[in-house]
N, C-alpha and C positions, 0 to 999 in steps of 0.2 A: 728682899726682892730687888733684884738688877733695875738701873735706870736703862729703857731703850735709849742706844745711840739714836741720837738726830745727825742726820744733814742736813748743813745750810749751804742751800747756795746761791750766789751774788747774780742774779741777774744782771747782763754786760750791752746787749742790745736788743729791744724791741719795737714794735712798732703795728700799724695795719697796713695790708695791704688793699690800694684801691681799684677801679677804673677809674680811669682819668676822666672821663664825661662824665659818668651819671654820678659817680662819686659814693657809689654802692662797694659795701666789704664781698671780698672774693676768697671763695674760701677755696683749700687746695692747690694754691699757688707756692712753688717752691722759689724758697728761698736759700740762697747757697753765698757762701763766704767765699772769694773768689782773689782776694787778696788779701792778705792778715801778717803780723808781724812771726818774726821766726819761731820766738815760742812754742805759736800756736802752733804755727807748720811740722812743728817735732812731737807736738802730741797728737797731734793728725795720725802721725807715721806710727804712732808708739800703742794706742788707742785704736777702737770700731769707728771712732767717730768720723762723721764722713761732713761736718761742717756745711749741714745743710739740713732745713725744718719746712713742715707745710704751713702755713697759714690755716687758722683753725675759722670755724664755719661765722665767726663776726669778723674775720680778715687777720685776726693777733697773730704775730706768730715772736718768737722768741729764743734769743741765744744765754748758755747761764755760761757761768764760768770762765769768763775770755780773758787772758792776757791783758794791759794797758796796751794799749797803741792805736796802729789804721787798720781800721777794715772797707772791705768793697765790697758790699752786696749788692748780688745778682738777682731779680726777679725773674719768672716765668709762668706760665699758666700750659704745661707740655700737655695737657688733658683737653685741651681747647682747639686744637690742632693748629692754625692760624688766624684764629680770630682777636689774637691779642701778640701784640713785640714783644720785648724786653724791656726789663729798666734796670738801670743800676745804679749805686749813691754808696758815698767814701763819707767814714765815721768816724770820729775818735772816741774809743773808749779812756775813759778820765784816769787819771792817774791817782786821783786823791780822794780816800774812802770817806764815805757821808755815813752818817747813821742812818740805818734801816735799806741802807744799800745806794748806791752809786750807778746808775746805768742812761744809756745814750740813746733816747726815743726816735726810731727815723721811720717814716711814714714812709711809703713804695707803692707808688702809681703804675697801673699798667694802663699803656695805651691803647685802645681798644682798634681794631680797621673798622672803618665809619666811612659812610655815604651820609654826604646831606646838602641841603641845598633850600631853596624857595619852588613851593606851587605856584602859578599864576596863570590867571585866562586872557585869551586875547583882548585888547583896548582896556583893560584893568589895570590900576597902579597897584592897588593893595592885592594882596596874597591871599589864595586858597585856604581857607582855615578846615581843619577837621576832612580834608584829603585824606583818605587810606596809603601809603604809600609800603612795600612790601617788596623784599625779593622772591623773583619767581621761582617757585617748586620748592621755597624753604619756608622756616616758620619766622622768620626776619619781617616783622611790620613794626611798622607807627603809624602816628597821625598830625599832621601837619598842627600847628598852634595861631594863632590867631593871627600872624603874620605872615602865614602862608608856608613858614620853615618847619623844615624835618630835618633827624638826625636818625638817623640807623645804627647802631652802635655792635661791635661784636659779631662781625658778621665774614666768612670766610672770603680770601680772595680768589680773584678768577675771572670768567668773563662769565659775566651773570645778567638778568635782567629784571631793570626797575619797573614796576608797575605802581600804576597812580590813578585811582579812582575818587571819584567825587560826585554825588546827587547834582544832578544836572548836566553835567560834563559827561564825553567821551571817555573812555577810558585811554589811559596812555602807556605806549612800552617803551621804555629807552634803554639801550644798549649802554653796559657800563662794565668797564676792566678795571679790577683794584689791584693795583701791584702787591706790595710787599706786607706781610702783616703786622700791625701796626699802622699803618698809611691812613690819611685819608685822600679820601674822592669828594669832589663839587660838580653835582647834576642838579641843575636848575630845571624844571619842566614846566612846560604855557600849555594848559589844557583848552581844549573848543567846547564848547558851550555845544549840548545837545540839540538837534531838530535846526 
């Protein structure tokens, strides 16, 4: 009986993908080699391989077989429309084989477009704790933490509007425009005490 051929092969770089705020794994974020030594760039040509993997549903994601040298991986989240930038980070794959394999772990934060800021009522130093705060007509809430601050996270840009509700208070609407995806925004809001 024939022994089956095995492949091995050397894992060269891996890593998770994050948000950078909550620091939660994001899965389906593509990762793409965007600068690599010539090698690679000839087996690119020679090869399907399109030198690019998703992030798998705990954020891993993984390249095998890479050349010694620099690489530049490119993050993205294109699924997400603009709720999240880019990122990108330069690697060295080692040059000198270890046992049980040799590879160059690089973590990749995605930025998330965040609104955040402090609740607070008129004549009060301390902060609204457990505020609603929410964009309007989307599913984008939190809740303020015991210092009166929220953070929205993942959220599209545009000219949108912040709503902020709170037991005993008025309800409040602020007008807020998030530029670029990736960006953040600082909307502070002073709510009025009902009645």
């Amino acid at each position: 009986m024939k022994n089956p051929l095995v492949a091995h092969h050397r894992v060269a770089l891996a890593g998770h993908v994050t948000d950078a705020v909550t620091q939660k794994a994001i899965a389906g974020a593509v990762v793409t080699i965007v600068a690599m030594p010539d090698e690679f760039k000839q087996r690119l040509r020679r090869t399907a391989d399109s030198g690019r993997t998703l992030s798998r549903s705990d954020g891993l994601y993984y390249f095998l077989d890479l050349p010694d040298g620099d690489y530049t991986l490119q993050v993205s989240l294109p699924a997400s429309g603009k709720r999240y930038g880019t990122a990108q980070q330069t690697a060295r794959v080692p040059v000198e084989p270890k046992p049980g394999g040799t590879f160059r772990f690089v973590n990749l934060a995605l930025q998330p477009t965040t609104v955040q800021g402090k609740i607070t009522s008129r004549g009060q130093r301390n902060g609204v704790m457990l505020a609603r705060v929410q964009i309007k007509g989307s599913g984008e809430r939190t809740l303020s933490d015991d210092n009166g601050e929220y953070t929205l996270s993942g959220i599209e840009p545009g000219k949108r509007e912040l709503l902020v509700r709170a037991q005993g208070y008025r309800t409040a609407a602020e007008p807020v425009t998030i530029g670029e995806a990736g960006t953040s925004q600082i909307v502070n809001v002073t709510l009025t005490r009902e009645g």
